[in-house]
C-alpha positions as CSV (number, residue, x, y, z in Angstrom):
1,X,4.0,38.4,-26.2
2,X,1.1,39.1,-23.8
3,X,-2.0,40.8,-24.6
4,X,-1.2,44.2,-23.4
5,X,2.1,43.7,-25.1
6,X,0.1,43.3,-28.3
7,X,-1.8,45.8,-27.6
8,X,1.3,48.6,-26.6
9,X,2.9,47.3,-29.9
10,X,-0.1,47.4,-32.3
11,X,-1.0,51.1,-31.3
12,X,2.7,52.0,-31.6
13,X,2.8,50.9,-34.9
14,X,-0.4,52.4,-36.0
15,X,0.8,55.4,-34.6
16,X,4.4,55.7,-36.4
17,X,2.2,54.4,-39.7
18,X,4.8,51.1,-40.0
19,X,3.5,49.6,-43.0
20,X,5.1,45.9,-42.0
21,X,7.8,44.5,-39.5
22,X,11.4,43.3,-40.1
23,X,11.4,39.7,-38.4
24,X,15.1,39.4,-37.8
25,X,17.1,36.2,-37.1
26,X,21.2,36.6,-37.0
27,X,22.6,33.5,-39.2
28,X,26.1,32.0,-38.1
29,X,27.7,34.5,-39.8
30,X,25.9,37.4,-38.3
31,X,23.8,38.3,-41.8
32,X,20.7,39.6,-41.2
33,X,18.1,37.3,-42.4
34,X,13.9,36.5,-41.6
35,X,10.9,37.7,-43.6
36,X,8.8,41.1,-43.4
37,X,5.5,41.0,-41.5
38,X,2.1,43.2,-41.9
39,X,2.1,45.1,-38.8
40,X,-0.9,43.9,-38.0
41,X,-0.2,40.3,-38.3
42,X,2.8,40.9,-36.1
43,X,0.7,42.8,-33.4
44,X,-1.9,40.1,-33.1
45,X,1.3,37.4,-32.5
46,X,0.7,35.8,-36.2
47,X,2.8,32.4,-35.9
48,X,5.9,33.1,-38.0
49,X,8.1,30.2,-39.5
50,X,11.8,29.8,-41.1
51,X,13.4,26.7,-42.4
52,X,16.2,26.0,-40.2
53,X,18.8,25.9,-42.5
54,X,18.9,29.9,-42.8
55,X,20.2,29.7,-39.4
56,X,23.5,28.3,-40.5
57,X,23.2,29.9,-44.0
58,X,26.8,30.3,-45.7
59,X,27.8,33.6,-47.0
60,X,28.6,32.0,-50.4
61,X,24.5,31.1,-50.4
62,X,25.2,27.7,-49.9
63,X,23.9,25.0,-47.8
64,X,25.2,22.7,-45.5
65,X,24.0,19.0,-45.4
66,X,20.4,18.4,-43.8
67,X,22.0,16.3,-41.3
68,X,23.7,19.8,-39.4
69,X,19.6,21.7,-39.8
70,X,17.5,18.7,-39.8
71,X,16.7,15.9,-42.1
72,X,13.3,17.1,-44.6
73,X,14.8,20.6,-44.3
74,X,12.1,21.6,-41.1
75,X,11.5,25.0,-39.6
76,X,11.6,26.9,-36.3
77,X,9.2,29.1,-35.0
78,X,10.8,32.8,-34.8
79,X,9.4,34.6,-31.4
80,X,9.7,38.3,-30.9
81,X,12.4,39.9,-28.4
82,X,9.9,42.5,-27.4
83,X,12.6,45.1,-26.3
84,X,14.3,44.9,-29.9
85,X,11.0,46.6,-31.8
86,X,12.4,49.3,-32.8
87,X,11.8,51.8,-36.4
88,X,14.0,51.2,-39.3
89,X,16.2,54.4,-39.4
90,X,16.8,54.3,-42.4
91,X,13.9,53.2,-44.6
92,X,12.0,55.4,-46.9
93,X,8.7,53.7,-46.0
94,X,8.3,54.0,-42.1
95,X,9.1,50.3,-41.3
96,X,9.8,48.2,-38.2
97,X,12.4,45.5,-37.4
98,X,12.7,43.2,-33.7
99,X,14.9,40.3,-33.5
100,X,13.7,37.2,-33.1
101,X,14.7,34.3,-31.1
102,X,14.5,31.0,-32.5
103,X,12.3,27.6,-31.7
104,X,12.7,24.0,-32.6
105,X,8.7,22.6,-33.1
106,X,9.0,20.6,-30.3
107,X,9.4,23.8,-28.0
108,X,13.4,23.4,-27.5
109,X,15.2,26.4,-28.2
110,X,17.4,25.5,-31.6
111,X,21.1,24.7,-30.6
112,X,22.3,26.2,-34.0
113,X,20.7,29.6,-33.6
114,X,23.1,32.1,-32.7
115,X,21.7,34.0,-30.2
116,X,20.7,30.5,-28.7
117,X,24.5,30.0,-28.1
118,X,25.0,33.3,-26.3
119,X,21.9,32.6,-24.4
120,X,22.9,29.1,-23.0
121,X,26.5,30.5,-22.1
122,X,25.0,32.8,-20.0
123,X,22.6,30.7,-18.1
124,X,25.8,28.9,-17.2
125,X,27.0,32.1,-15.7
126,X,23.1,32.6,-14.2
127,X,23.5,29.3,-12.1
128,X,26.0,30.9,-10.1
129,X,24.1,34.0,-9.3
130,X,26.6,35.9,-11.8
131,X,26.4,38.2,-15.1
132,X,28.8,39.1,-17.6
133,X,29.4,42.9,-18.1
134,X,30.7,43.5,-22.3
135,X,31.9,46.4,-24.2
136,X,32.9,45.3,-27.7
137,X,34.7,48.2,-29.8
138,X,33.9,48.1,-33.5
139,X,36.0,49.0,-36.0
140,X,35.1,49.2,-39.7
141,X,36.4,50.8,-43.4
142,X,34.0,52.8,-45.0
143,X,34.7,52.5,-48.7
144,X,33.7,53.6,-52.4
145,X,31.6,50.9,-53.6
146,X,33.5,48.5,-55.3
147,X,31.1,46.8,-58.5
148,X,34.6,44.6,-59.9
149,X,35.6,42.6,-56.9
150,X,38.4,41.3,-58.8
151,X,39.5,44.8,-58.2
152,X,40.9,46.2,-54.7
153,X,38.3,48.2,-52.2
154,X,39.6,51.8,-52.5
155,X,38.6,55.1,-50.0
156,X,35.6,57.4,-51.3
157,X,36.7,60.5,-52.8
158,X,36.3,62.9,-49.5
159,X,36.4,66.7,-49.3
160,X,39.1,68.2,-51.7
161,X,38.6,65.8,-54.6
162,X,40.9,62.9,-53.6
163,X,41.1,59.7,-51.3
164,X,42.8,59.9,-48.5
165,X,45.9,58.3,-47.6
166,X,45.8,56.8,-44.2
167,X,47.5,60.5,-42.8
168,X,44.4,61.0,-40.9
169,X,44.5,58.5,-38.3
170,X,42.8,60.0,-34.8
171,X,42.3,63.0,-36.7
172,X,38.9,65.5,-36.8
173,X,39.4,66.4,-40.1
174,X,39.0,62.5,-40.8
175,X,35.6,62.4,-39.1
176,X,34.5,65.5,-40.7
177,X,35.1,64.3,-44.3
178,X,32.2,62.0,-43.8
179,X,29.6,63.8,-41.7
180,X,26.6,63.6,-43.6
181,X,27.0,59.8,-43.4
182,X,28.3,59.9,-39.9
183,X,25.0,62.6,-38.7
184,X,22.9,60.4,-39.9
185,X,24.9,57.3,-38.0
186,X,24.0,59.0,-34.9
187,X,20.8,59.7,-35.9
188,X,20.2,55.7,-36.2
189,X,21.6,55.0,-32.9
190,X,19.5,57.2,-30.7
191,X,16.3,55.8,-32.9
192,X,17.6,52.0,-31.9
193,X,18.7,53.0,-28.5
194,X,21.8,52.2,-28.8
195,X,24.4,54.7,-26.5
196,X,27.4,54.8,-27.8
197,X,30.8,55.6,-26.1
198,X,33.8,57.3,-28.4
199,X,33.9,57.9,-31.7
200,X,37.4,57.9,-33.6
201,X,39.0,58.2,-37.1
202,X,41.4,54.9,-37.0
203,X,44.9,54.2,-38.5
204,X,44.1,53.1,-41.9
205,X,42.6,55.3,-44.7
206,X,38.8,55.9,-44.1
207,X,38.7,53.6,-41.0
208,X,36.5,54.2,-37.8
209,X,35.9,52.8,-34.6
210,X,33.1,53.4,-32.7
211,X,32.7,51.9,-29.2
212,X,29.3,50.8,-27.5
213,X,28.9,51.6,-23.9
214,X,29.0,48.6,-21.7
215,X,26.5,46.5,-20.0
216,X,24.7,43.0,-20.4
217,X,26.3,40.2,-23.7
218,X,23.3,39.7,-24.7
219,X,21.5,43.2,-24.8
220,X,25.4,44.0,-26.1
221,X,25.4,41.4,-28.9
222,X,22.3,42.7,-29.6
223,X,23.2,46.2,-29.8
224,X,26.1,45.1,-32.6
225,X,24.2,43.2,-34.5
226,X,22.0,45.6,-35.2
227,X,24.5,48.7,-35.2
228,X,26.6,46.9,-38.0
229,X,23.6,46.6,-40.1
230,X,22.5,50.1,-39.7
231,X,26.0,51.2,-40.9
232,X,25.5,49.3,-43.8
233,X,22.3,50.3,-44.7
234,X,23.1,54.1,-43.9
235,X,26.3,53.9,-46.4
236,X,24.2,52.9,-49.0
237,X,22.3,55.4,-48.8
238,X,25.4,57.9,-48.9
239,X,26.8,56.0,-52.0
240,X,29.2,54.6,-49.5
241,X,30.2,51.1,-48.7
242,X,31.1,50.3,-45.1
243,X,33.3,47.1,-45.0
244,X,33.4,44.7,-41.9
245,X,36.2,42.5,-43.3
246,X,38.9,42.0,-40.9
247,X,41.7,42.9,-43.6
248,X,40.1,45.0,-46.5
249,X,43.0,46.3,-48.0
250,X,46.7,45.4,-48.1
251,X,49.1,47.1,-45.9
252,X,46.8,48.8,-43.9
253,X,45.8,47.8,-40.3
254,X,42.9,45.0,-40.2
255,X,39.9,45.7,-38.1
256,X,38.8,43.8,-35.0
257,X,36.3,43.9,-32.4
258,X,38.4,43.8,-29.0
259,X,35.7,43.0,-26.4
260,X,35.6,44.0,-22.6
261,X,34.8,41.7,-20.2
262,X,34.1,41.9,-16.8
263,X,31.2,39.7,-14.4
264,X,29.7,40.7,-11.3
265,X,27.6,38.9,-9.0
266,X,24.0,39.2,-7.9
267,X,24.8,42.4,-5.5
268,X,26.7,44.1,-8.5
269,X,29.9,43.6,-7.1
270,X,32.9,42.9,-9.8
271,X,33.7,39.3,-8.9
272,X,37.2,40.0,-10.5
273,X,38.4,42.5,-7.1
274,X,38.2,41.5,-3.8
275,X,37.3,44.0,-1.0
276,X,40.8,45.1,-0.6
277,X,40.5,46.4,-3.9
278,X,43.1,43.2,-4.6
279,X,42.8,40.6,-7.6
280,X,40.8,37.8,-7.0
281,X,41.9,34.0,-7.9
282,X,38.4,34.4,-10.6
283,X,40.2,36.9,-12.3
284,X,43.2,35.1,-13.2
285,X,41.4,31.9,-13.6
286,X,39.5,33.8,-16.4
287,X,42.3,34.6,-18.3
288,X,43.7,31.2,-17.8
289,X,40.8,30.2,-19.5
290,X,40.5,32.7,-22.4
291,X,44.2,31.1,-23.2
292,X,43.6,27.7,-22.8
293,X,40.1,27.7,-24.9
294,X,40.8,30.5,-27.7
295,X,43.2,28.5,-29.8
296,X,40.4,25.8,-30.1
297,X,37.4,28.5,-30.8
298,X,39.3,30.5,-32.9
299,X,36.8,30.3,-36.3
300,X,34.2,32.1,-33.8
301,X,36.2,35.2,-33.3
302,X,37.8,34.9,-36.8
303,X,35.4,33.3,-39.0
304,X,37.0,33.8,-42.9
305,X,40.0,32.9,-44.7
306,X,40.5,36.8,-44.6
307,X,40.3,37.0,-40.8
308,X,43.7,35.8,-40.3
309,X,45.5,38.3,-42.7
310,X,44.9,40.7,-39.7
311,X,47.4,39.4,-37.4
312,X,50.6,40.9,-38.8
313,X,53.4,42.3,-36.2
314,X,53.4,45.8,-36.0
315,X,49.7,46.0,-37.0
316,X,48.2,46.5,-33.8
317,X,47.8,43.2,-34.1
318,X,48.3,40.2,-31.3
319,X,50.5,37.5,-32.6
320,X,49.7,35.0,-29.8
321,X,47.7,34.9,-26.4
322,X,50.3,36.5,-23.7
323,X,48.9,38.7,-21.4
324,X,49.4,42.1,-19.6
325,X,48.5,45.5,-17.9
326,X,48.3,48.1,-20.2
327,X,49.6,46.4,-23.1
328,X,48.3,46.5,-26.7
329,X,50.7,43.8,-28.4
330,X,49.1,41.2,-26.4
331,X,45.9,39.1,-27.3
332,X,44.7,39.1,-23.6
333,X,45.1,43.1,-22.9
334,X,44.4,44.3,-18.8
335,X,43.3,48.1,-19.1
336,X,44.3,50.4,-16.0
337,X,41.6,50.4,-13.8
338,X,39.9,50.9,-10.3
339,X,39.1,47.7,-8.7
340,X,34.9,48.2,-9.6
341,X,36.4,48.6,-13.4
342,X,38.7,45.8,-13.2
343,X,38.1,43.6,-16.8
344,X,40.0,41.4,-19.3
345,X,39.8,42.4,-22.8
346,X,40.2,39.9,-25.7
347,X,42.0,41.5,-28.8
348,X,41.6,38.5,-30.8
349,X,38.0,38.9,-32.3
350,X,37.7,40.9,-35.7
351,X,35.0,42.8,-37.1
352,X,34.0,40.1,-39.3
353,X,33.0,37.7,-36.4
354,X,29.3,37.5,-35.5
355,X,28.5,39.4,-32.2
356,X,26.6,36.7,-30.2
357,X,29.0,34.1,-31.4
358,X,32.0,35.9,-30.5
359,X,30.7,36.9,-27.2
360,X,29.7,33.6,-26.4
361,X,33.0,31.7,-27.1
362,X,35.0,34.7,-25.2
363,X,32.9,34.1,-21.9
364,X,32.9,30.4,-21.8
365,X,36.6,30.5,-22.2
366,X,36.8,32.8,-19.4
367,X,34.3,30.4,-17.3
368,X,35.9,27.4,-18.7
369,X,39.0,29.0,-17.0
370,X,37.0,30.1,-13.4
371,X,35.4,25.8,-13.9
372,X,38.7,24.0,-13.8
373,X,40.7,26.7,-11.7
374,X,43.3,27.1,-14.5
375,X,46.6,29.5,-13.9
376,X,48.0,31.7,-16.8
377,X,51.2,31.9,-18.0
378,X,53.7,34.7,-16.6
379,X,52.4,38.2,-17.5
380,X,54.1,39.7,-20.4
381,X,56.6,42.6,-20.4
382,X,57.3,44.9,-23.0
383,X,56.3,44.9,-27.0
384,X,56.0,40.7,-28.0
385,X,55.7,40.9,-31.4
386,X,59.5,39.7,-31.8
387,X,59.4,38.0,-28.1
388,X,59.3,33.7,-28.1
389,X,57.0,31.6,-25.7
390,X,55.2,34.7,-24.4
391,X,51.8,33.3,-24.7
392,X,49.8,30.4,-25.8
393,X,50.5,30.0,-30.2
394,X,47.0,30.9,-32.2
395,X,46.3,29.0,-35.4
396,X,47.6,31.0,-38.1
397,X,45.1,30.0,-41.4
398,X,41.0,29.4,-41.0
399,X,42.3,25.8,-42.2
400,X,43.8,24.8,-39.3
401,X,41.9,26.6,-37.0
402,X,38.2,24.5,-38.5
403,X,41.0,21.3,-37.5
404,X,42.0,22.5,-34.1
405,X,38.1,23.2,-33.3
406,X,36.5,20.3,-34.8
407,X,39.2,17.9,-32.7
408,X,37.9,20.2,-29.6
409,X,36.1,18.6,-26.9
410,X,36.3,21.4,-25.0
411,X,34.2,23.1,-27.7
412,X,31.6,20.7,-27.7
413,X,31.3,21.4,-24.0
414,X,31.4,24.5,-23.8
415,X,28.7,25.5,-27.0
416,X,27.4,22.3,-27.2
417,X,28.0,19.0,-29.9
418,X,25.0,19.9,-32.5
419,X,26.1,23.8,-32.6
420,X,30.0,22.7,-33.3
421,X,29.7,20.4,-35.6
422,X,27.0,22.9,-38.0
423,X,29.6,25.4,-37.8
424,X,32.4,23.9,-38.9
425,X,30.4,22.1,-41.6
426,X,29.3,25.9,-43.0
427,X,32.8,27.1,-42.5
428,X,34.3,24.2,-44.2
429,X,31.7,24.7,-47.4
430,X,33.0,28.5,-47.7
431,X,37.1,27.4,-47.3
432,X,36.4,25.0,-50.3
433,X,34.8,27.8,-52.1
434,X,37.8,30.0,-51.4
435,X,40.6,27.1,-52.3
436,X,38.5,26.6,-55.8
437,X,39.3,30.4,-57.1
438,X,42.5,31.1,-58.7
439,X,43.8,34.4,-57.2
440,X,45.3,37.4,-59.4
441,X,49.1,36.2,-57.5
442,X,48.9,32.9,-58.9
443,X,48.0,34.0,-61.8
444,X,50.9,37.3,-61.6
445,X,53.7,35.1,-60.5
446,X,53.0,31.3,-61.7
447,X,51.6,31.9,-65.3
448,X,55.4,32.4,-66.1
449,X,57.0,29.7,-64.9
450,X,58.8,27.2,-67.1
């Protein structure tokens, strides 16, 4: 930050009495993480450190080996994102928070920073005088809290003394059931700037979706990561506990975070339609890429062992990576459009996956695609789910989808070697947590046998 920028940021934080500053850093699973600042310390530019590890921080509080974050365990120097300081909505204490972008010692921004990844992605994109347009759609359970996790999530008791029974998808009623969380939801968004688009009461009991309006991945990513924590923080406060797994409860529809993706180029034209209002080769050639790179990025859009109970047929669900106009049971979805509006969304990512990373991996495939001049496969017609050789196969468990990625070169290429191999190290720490608990079914069906 400048001086007038210290300057503009000290006197609006004197002036909205913020006692300190949230120094935010997204780890590779999206969480939250950094340390609290005095506000005056942050307004004077006070150098603050982390130890690199907490960028690829696991979510069972693990570590990976120093090798993946640096031999001696070293830190990086967290800079503000000025256009991120923004009040905590939600604290009692009037408190700040920015995000903060994140610096090896040497000067060099850290490969295995999240946001770093998004950031180099899009400086591909730059070079060609061209800039991503995203709209990711969010969906999300909001739950009672759940204090025995050996226990399944269940719906908060809502207006009329009982849960609800997944009757109320698309309904009012369903929104209205939780509208002192949901005002205050609001609320948070206008304080973080954040406009949202629609607002919708989803298919499974107490599920929502709420989708951000579009514009640039990185302000988008952004945007998310931030949004997802304030939905957090604001159910806690309503004794509420909003859940971004991507299949909280059992024969209910998972959750995902289908993202919209156009590009345009430097005169804001949508480098997707031609002037005829006609496809352009760019277009296909990005969803030639999307299917040719997903399979081998999948951990980035589904990041937990639970990320893959999602894709069930009939679950609004894709099942593989066909493509089409109009057409929900495909992982590469075309929505009807003008020719400015043209975009490809990806219905692979779920809610669980971390914004920037997800974002990131969706683009360079579609790049990756536009690169190498790729073709697709034959559009799809009709529902697939029951439909052979429509589409490109996805791995099925986080097991083989860690193989398929650590095997990728075109992963390395595309996100870079250091970032590649610290994820799937982190990943491969929380499947070996997972694979050392004994589940209640093993225990319900195998206990018995003779």
């Amino acid at each position: 930050m400048n001086s007038q920028d210290k300057n503009q940021d000290l006197a609006w934080l004197l002036e909205q009495g913020m006692r300190e500053v949230e120094c935010l850093v997204p780890d590779i699973n999206g969480v939250p993480r950094g340390k609290a600042m005095p506000t005056r310390a942050f307004a004077a530019g006070a150098e603050l450190r982390l130890c690199r590890a907490v960028a690829i921080h696991t979510v069972t509080g693990d570590w990976a080996d120093y090798r993946y974050s640096g031999e001696g365990d070293p830190d990086m120097r967290l800079v503000p994102v000025p256009e991120t300081l923004k009040p905590v909505p939600w604290a009692s204490v009037p408190r700040a928070m920015a995000i903060h972008d994140c610096y090896d010692l040497d000067g060099e921004a850290t490969p295995i920073a999240s946001r770093n990844v998004l950031k180099r992605v899009l400086a591909r994109y730059a070079e060609r005088g061209w800039t991503p347009v995203v709209a990711p759609e969010l969906e999300f359970y909001v739950l009672a809290p759940n204090l025995d996790p050996s226990q399944p999530l269940v719906p908060p008791t809502v207006r009329g003394g009982r849960h609800e029974q997944g009757n109320h998808g698309f309904s009012l009623g369903g929104l209205n059931d939780l509208a002192a969380f949901f005002d205050e939801v609001y609320a948070a968004l206008a304080a973080l700037d954040i406009p949202a688009d629609t607002f919708v009461h989803e298919l499974g009991p107490s599920q929502y979706e709420i989708n951000l309006l579009h514009g640039d991945a990185l302000t988008l990513a952004d945007q998310t990561f931030l949004f997802k924590y304030a939905l957090r923080e604001i159910g806690f406060k309503h004794g509420l506990q909003v859940v971004f797994m991507a299949k909280p409860l059992a024969g209910q529809p998972g959750s995902s975070m289908h993202i919209h993706q156009s590009v345009v180029d430097r005169e804001g034209r949508n480098v997707f339609s031609a002037a005829d209002g006609s496809a352009t080769p760019a277009f296909l050639q990005f969803i030639a890429g999307q299917q040719a790179a997903i399979p081998e990025l999948m951990p980035l859009f589904c990041p937990n062992v639970n990320s893959y109970r999602r894709f069930a047929k009939h679950m609004a669900a894709p099942v593989n990576l066909s493509w089409g106009h109009d057409n929900r049971s495909v992982g590469i979805r075309i929505p009807q459009s003008g020719p400015a509006a043209r975009r490809v969304e990806n219905r692979i990512p779920g809610c669980d996956a971390n914004p920037y990373l997800a974002l990131a991996a969706s683009l360079a495939a579609g790049l990756h695609g536009i690169e190498q001049q790729l073709s697709p496969t034959e559009e799809a017609s009709g529902t697939v789910f029951e439909q052979e050789g429509t589409g490109p196969d996805l791995p099925g468990t986080l097991e083989s989808a860690l193989v398929a990625m650590q095997r990728s070169e075109v992963a390395r290429a595309l996100l870079g070697e250091a970032f590649v191999e610290a994820f799937v190290a982190v990943k491969q720490i929380e499947l070996d947590s997972f694979l050392h608990e004994i589940s209640p079914w093993e225990r319900r069906y195998l206990a018995s046998l003779v």
